[in-house]
N, C-alpha and C positions, 0 to 999 in steps of 0.2 A: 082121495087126497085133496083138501084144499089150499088151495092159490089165491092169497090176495098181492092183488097190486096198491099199494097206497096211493102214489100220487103218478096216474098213468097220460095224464094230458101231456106233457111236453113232449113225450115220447111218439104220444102216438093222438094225434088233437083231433082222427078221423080217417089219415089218409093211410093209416094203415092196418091190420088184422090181429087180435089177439088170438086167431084160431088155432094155431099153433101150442098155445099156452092151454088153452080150453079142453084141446085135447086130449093132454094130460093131466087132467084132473079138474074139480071143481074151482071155474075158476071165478073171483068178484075184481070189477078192476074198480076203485075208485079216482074219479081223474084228479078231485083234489082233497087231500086229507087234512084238518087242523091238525096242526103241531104240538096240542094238550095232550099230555101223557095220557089221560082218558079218554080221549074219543080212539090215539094211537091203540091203547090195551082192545077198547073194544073192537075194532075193528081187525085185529088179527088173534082173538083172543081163542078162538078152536082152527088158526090156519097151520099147515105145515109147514109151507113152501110161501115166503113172504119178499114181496121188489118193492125198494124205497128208491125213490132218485137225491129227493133232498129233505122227506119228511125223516127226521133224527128219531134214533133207537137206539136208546138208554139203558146201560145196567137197572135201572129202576124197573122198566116196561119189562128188560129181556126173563126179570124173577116173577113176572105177573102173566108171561106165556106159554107156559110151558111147554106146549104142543110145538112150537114152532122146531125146527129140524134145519131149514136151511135159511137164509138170507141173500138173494141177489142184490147188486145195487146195480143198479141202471144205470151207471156212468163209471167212470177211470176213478176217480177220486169215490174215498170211503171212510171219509171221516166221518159219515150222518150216522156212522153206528157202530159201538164200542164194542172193539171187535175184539179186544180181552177178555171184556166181560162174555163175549158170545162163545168164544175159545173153550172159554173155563167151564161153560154148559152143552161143550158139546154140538155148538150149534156152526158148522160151516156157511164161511160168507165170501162173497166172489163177487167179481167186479167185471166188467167190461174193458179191455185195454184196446188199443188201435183202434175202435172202430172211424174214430173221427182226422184220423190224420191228412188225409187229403183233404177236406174240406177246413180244417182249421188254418194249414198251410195256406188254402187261398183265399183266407178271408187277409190272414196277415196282408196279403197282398194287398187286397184290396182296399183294409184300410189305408195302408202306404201310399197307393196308386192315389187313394183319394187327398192326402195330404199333399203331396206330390203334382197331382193336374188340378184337383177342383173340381172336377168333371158334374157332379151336385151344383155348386154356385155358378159354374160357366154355364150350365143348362139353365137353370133363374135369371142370367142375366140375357139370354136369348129371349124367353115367356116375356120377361117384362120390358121388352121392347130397347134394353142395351147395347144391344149387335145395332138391329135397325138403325138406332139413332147415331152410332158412333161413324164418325168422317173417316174409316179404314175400314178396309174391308177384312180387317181381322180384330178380336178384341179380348182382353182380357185385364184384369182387375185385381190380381194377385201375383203373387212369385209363381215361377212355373218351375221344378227341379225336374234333372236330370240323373237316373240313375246307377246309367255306368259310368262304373269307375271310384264311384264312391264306396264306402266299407261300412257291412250289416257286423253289427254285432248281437250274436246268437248269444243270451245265458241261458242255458239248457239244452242237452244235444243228445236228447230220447228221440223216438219217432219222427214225432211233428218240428222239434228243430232241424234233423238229418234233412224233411222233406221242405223247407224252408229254403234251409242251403242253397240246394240243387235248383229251386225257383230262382234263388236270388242272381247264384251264379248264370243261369240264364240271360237274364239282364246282365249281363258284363259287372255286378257287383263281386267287391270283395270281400271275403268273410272272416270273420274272427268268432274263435268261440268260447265261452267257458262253461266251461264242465268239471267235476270229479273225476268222470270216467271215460279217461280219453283212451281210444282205440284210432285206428289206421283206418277206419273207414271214412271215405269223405274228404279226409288230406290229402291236399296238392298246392299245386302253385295258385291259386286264387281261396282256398280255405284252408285254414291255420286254426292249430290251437295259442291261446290266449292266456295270462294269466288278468286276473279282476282289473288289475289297475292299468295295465295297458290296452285291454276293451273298451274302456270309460275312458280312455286319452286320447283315442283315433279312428271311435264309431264316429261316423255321420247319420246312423241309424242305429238303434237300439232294440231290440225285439227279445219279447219274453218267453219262454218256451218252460219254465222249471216251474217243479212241484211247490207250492205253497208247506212250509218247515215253518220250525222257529227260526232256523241257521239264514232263511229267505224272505221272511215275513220283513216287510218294510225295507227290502234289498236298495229299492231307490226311492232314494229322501234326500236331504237339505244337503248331505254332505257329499254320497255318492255324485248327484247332481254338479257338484260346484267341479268335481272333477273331471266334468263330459266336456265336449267342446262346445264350443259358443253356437249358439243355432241347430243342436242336434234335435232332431226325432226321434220318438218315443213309440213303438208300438207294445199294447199289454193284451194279448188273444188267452193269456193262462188263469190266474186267478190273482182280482182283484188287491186283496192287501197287499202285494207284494211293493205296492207302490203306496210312500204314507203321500194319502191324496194333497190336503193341501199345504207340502212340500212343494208337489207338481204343479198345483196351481202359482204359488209364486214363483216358479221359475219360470212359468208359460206367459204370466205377466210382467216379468221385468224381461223379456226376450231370451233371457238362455237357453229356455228349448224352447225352439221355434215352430212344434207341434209336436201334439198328443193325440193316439187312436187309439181306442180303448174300447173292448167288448165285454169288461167285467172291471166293477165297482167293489169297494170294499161291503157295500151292502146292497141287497138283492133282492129285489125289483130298487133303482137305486133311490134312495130318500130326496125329497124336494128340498131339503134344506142342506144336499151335499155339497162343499166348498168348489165340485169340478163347476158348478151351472156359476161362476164366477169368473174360470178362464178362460183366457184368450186362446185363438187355435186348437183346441179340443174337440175331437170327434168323439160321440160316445155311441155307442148301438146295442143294444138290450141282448146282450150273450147269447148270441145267434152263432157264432162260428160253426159248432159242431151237429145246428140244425137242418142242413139241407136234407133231403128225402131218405138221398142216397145211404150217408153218414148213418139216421136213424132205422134206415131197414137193415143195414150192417148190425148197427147196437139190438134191433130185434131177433136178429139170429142169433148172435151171439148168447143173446137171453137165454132163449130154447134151449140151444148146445148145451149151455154152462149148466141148466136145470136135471138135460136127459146123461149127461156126464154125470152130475152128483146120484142120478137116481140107479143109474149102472154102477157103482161104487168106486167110480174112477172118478173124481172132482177135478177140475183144471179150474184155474183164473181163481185159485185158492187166496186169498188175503190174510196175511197175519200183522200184528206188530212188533 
């Protein structure tokens, strides 16, 4: 049986083992594949068992491989591959879900925390001599927020929003959420469900947690925005478009939202010429959330499982559309 990985750097850039993988079958991991349907064809053109993360597989490619039997995707999301057209030839494809919730959950923090203290720029201004020089024996150079008491607003309340909550409520915040699919788990006196327009009238924080749709694509732009409160924050730890960026940017520069934390761009690695490197208050960090060690030796297991389950003829972490 052969196994190719397409693009296995992110997952695994060293510090971890594909022996697993290897030893069920022949295995090629490439750490980065181009994106041209012909170096794609060749490269899994006699494989069985094939892992994309973000190199896309196309009805085109999927009638040029025949061999191919299964598909993993290396992450939650499974758009990079048309997964009708893999349906309709027979070809099972599976995704990875949970493995990153805890670490996504506390990057959210994190970025917050960072909007929030500064903890970055109050460390710069110690190094270049700003403590020293200042006539107080305390110093600082920005707003500093406090977060109890104030109200998260969750849109999306799968996994990583549930585990979010539970952080936030932590901190003495209050939660609101929207969803589709509300259940009784997580409601009480400090977390509520929400509808749209009275999450956007009484977040003091906003946080993204939902699948990238059409119904979600551009969820906050010019107008959503005008309905937030004056001075809220923004955290987007899910996927990029959901925000049309520079909506965000003008609202970051005329002060209505008075900070943005951002682990994904609408384009990826983000382009030098994207409208965010123009705002004010904007944190951006290269879509690290679901990278810690941990998160990725989770998503490596999961790989294996979801491979040795398809090959026992019991498939779990099945994807359809």
């Amino acid at each position: 049986m052969k196994i190719v990985v397409l693009d296995g750097y992110t997952l695994n850039p060293g510090d971890l083992s594909w022996d697993s993988l290897n030893e069920i079958g022949e295995l090629t991991v490439y750490d980065r594949t181009i994106k041209e349907a012909d170096a794609i064809i060749k490269a899994i053109a006699d494989a069985e068992i094939v892992f994309t993360n973000k190199t896309p597989i196309t009805k085109d490619i999927l009638e040029k491989v025949p061999s191919v039997k299964y598909i993993g995707v290396l992450a939650t999301g499974y758009n990079v591959v048309d997964v009708v057209a893999a349906t309709a030839s027979g070809i099972t494809v599976t995704n990875i879900p949970a493995y990153s919730t805890p670490s996504v959950a506390q990057m959210t923090f994190a970025l917050l925390l960072e909007m929030c203290n500064q903890v970055g720029k109050h460390n710069d201004t110690v190094w270049t001599g700003q403590w020293s020089n200042s006539p107080d024996f305390c110093f600082w150079n920005t707003p500093l927020i406090e977060l109890a008491g104030k109200t998260l607003g969750i849109i999306g309340f799968g996994r990583i929003g549930k585990a979010t909550a539970k952080i936030a409520q932590a901190f003495g915040m209050k939660v609101l959420v929207y969803t589709r699919n509300r259940t009784a788990e997580l409601k009480n006196t400090t977390c509520q469900y929400a509808d749209f327009e009275d999450l956007l009238a009484h977040s003091d924080v906003i946080s993204l947690h939902c699948p990238l749709t059409e119904a979600t694509r551009g969820i906050i732009n010019r107008d959503t925005i005008s309905r937030m409160k004056d001075g809220v924050l923004i955290v987007n730890t899910a996927r990029g478009p959901l925000i049309v960026e520079v909506d965000l940017v003008a609202a970051l520069n005329s002060g209505k939202v008075a900070g943005a934390a951002l682990d994904v761009v609408s384009v990826e690695p983000i382009e030098k010429t994207n409208e965010l490197f123009n705002a004010k208050n904007c944190i951006i960090t290269p879509h690290i959330a679901w990278a810690p060690k941990e998160s990725r030796e989770r998503l490596m297991n999961i790989t294996v499982e979801n491979l040795k389950a398809f090959i026992d003829g019991r498939p779990v972490n099945v994807v359809y559309e």
